[in-house]
C-alpha atoms as a printed R data frame, in Angstrom:
   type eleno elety resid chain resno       x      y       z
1  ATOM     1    CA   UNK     A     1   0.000  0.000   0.000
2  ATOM     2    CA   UNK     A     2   1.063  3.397  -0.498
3  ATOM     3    CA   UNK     A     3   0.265  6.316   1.675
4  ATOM     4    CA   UNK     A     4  -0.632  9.698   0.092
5  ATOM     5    CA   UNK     A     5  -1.208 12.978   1.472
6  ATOM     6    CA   UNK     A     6  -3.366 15.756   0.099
7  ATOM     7    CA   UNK     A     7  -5.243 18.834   1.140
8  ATOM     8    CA   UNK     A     8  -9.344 17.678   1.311
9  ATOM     9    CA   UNK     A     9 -10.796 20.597  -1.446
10 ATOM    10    CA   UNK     A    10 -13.929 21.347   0.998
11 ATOM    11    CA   UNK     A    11 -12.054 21.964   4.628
12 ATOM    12    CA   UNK     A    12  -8.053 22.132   3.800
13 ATOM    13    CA   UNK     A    13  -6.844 19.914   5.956
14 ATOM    14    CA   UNK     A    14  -4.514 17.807   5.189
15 ATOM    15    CA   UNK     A    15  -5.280 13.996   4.792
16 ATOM    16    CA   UNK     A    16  -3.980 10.786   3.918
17 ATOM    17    CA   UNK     A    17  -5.254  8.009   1.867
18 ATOM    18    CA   UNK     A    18  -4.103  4.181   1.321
19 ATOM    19    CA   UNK     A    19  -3.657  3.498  -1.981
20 ATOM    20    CA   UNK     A    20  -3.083  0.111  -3.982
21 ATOM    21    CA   UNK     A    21  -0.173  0.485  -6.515
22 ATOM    22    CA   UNK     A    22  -1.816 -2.018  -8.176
23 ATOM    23    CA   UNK     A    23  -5.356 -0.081  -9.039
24 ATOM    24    CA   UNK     A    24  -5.298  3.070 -11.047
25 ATOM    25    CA   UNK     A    25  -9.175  3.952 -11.035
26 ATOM    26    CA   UNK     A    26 -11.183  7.104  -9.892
27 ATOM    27    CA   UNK     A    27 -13.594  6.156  -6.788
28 ATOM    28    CA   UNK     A    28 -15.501  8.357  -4.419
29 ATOM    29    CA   UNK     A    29 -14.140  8.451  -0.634
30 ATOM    30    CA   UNK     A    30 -15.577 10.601   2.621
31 ATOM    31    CA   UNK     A    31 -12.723 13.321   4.056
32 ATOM    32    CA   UNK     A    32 -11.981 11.343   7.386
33 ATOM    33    CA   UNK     A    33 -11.981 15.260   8.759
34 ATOM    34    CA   UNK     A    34 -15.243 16.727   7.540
35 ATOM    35    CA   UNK     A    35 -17.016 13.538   5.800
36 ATOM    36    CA   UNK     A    36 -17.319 15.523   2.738
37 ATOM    37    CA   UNK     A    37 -17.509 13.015  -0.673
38 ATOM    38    CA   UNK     A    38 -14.163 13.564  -2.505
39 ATOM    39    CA   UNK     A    39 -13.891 12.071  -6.217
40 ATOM    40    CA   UNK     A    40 -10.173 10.782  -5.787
41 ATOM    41    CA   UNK     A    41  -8.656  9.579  -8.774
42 ATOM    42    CA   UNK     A    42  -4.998  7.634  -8.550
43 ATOM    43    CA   UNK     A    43  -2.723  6.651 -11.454
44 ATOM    44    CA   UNK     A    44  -0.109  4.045 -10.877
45 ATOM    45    CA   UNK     A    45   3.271  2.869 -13.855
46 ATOM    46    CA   UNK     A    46   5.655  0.640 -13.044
47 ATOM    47    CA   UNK     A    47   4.321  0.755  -9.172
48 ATOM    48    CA   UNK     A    48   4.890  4.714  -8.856
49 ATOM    49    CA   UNK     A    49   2.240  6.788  -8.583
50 ATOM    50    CA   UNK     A    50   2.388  8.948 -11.500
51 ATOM    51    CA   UNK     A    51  -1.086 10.771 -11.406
52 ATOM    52    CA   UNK     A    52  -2.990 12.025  -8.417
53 ATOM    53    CA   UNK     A    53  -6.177 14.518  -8.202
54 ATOM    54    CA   UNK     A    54  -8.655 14.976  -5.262
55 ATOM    55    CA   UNK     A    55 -11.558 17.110  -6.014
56 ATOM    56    CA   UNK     A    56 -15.071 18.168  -4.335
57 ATOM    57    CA   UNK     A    57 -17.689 16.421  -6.012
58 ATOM    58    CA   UNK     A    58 -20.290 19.238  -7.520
59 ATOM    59    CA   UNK     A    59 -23.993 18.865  -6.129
């Protein structure tokens, strides 16, 4: 697993999230801060991550 850190786009704190090196796919995941939906999406090559992008998800 691989441990990520990002700012949540709804409350700015910083989080982290457990990601699989072996997934790349965009998913849907609560901020464990303010429980806000974030649409997280996670790009792994050769076991790197090599895209990231957390954003709020628009009502």
């Amino acid at each position: 697993m691989y441990e990520h850190f990002f700012q949540c786009p709804y409350c700015w704190e910083e989080i982290s999230m457990l990601l699989d090196p072996s997934v790349s796919a965009t998913y849907v995941e609560d901020c464990e801060v303010c429980c806000n939906p974030i649409e997280v999406m996670a790009r792994f090559e050769s076991g790197e991550l090599s895209e990231f992008s957390a954003q709020d998800i628009e009502q």
